[in-house]
Structures are given as structure tokens and as C-alpha cells.
C-alpha positions in Angstrom: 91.5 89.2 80.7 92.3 90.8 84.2 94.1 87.6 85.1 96.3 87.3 82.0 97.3 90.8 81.9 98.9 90.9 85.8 100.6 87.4 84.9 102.2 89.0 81.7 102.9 92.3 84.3 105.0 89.7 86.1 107.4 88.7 83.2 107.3 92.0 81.9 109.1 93.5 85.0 111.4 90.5 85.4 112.7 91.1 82.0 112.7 95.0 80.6 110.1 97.6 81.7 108.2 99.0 78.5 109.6 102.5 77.1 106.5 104.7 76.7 106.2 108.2 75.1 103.2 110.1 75.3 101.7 112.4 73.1 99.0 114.7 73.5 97.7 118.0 72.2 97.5 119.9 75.8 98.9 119.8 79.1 96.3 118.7 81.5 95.5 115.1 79.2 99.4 114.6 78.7 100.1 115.1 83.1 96.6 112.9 83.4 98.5 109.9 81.0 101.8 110.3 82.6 100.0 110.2 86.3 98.4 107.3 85.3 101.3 104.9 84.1 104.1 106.9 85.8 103.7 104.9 89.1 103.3 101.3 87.3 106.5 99.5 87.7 105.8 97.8 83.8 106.3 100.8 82.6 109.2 103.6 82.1 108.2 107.0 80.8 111.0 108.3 78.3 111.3 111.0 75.5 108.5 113.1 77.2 106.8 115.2 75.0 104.4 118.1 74.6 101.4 119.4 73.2 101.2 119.2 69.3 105.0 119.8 68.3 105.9 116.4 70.4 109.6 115.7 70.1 110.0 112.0 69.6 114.0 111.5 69.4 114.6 112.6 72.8 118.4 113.5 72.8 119.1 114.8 76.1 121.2 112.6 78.4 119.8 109.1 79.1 116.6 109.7 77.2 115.9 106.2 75.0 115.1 107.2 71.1 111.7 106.1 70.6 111.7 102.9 68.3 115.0 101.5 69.6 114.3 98.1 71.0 115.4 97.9 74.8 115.9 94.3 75.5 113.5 93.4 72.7 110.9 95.3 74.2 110.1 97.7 71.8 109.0 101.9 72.6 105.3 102.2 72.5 103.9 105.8 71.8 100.4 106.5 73.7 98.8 108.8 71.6 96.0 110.7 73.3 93.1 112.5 70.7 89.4 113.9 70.9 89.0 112.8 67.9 91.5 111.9 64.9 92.6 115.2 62.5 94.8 115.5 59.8 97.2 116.3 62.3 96.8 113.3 64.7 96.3 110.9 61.9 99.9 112.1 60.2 101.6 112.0 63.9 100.3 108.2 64.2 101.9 107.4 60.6 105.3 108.9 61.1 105.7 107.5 64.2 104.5 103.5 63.2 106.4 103.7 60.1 108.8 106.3 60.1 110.0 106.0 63.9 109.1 102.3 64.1 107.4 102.7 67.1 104.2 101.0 68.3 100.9 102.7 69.0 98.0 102.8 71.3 95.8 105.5 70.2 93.2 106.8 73.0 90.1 108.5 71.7 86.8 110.0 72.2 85.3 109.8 68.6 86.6 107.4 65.5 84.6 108.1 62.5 83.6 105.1 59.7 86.3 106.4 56.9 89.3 106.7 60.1 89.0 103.2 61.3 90.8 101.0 58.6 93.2 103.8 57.7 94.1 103.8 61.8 94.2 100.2 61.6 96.3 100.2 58.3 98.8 102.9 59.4 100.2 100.2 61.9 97.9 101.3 64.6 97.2 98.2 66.7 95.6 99.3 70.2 93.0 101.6 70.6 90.9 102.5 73.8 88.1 104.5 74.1 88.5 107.7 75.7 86.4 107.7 78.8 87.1 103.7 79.3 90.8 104.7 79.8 91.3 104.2 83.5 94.6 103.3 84.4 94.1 99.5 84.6 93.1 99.4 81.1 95.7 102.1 79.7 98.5 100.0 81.2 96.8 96.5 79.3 97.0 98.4 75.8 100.0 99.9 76.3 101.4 95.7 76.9 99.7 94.6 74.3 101.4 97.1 71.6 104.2 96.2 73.4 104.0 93.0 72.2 102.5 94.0 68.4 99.1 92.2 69.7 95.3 94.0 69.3 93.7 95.7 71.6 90.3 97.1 70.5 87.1 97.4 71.7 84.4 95.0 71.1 82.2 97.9 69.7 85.4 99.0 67.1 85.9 95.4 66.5 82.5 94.6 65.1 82.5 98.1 63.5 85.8 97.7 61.5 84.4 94.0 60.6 81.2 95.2 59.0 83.3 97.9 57.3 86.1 95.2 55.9 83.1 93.4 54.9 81.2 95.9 53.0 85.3 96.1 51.2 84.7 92.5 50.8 81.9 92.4 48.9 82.6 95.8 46.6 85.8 93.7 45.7 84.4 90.4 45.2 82.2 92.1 42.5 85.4 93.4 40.5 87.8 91.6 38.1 91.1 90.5 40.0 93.8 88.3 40.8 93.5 85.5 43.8 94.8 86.8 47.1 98.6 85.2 48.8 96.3 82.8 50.4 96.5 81.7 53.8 97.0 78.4 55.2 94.3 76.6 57.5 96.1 77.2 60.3 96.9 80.7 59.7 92.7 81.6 59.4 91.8 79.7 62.2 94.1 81.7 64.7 93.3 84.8 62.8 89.7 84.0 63.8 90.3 83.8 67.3 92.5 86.9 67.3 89.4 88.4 65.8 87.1 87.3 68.8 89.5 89.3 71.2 91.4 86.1 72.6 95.1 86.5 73.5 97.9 84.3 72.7 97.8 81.8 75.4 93.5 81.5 75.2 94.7 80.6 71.2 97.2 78.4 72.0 94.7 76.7 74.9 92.5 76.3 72.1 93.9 74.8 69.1 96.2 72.7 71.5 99.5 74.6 70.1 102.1 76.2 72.0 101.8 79.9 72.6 105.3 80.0 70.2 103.4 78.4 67.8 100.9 80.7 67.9 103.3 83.2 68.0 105.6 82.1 65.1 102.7 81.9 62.4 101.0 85.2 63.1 104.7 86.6 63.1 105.2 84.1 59.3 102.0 85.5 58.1 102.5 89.2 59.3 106.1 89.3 57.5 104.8 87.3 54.2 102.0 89.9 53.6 103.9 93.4 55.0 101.2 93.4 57.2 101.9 95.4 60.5 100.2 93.8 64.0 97.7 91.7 64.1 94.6 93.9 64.0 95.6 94.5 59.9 95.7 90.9 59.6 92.5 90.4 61.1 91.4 93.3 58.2 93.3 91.8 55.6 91.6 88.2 56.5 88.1 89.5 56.5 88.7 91.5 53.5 89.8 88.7 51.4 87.1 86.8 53.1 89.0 84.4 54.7 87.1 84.6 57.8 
């Protein structure tokens, strides 16, 4: 994973460094985050915020308004949380779907009920708290970048047993047939749900990486589904993998 994240570093610098805003409820974890990824050359800090009133519109001169698209690269917020309050769970939906940006949430605790509704807010890359060094912090802050999935294999298998358990409550109710995906579609889905990236999909299934990347984006836009991590949910839900 190492390997493909320093080769994607590589373009990503070539092309448009990725706008990042932190957020954090104190001081000390917000200088820690912007230590951390203020050094990386990927990266450009903008709209700096603080503690729990967070502006995330910076308006002073040459600050970038979160959610506007630099070069296509989109702002990424880094959202940093002991554990996920009303407070911190209302932050992560206004600024997904109100200020369009994309998330990486970073954690110490993610209770049963929070996962899906993190993961159906938009919420696409989350990292564990103590596993947040700054090798790691920079790979989920790419991979939001691009509106990939980035969570750990423990959240993974967690948020599949709990899409499951959805599954099989729904399965025992009257209802209509879901969109329906094509073959294609659930067999990528399935490898996005093993943790592969786009060019270990498109290595293989024997597709190009934009063909990999054109029918999550078709699938992703037919159901108003938001990254990759809700269609992973939606497909295990509707028990399509």
C-alpha cells in the first residue's frame, strides 16, 4: 500500500497539491495535525481553523473556500475527535454535504450505532486515533482526495457485519427490488470492499484504472451514493456482495 501511495504522491504534486482544513476541538491535537502534514509537499494547509467554532469559509486574503475544487482536486477537511458527539457528527454533515467537502475523520472510539451514519453522511476515510502517524494521515487525507475508502480492516469487518444484520432485518420485510447493479459494478465493489485501490482492481479484472474509475463514479451518481465506502454499504445491504 506503501508503494502505491508515494507513486500517487508523485502525480499529486506534479499536478495540484491537496487543500486541507483541519478541525479539532483543542489546540494541542489541531498544532499536532497541522505539524504533521504541514511539511508534506502533497499537501497545502488553508482555511485554518480552531477548536469547536471552526470557521470553514476562510475569507481573508488568499485563503481557498473549503469545497472549491482547485484544479479538480477537491478541499479535504481532517476532522480530529475522541470520540464522535452530537457536535462532531453535525460538523462532519455540514461540511460533506453542505460545504461539499471531503472528510477523513480521525478517532479514538466509533461506537456500533455511529458507524453507518459516519459512513452515510459522506464520510469516506477514517483512521484510528493512535494509528495516525503522519505516513498514514497523509494516505487518508489522498484517498478523500480522490472520493476513495480508507478504513481500517477492523471498521471494515465491523460496518460489514453491521450492513449485514440491516440485510437480513430487510430481507424479512415486504418491499420493492433494489436499482440493481450490473456484474461488473459488484465485482469491483467487492474488491473495494477487500481494501484494494484502483489500480490493484483494475490489475485484477484486466480493466483500465478509468474503467474502474468510470463505473464506480456511473454507479455512485445513479444511486446518490457519496464515495465508495457507502457503496460498499449499499452493496452489502442489498446483498449484492
Amino acid at each position: 500500500m506503501g508503494e502505491d501511495v508515494r507513486t500517487t504522491f508523485k502525480s499529486t504534486t506534479t499536478v495540484e497539491r491537496i487543500p486541507v482544513v483541519i478541525h479539532a476541538s483543542d489546540p494541542i491535537t489541531r498544532a499536532g495535525a497541522v505539524s504533521q502534514l504541514r511539511q508534506r509537499p502533497e499537501v497545502e494547509l488553508v482555511g485554518e481553523t480552531r477548536g469547536l467554532e471552526a470557521r470553514t469559509n476562510g475569507t481573508r486574503a488568499g485563503e481557498a473556500r473549503p469545497g472549491e475544487a482547485r484544479g479538480g482536486v477537491r478541499t479535504v477537511a481532517v476532522v480530529l475527535a475522541d470520540r464522535l458527539d452530537e457536535t462532531t457528527m453535525l460538523r462532519l454533515r455540514r461540511l460533506v454535504r453542505t460545504d461539499g467537502l471531503n472528510a477523513v475523520l480521525v478517532t479514538g472510539v466509533i461506537r456500533e450505532a455511529e458507524l453507518l451514519q459516519v459512513i452515510e453522511c459522506g464520510v469516506g476515510a477514517i483512521l484510528w486515533r493512535h494509528e495516525a502517524t503522519d505516513q498514514r494521515l497523509l494516505q487518508a487525507v489522498v484517498a478523500a482526495a480522490r472520493g476513495e475508502g480508507d478504513l481500517p480492516s477492523d471498521l471494515l469487518g465491523r460496518l460489514i457485519n453491521q450492513v449485514g444484520r440491516l440485510q437480513r432485518n430487510a430481507a424479512q420485510q415486504p418491499g420493492g427490488s433494489p436499482a440493481g447493479l450490473a456484474p461488473r459494478e459488484i465485482d469491483i465493489l467487492r474488491l473495494v470492499s477487500e481494501g484494494m485501490d484502483t489500480r490493484e482492481i483494475a490489475g485484477k479484472l484486466s480493466y483500465s484504472e478509468r474503467t474502474v474509475k468510470n463505473v464506480l463514479h456511473g454507479l455512485t451518481t445513479r444511486l446518490q451514493l457519496r464515495n465508495r465506502a457507502h457503496a460498499v454499504a449499499y452493496a452489502l445491504r442489498e446483498g449484492y456482495i
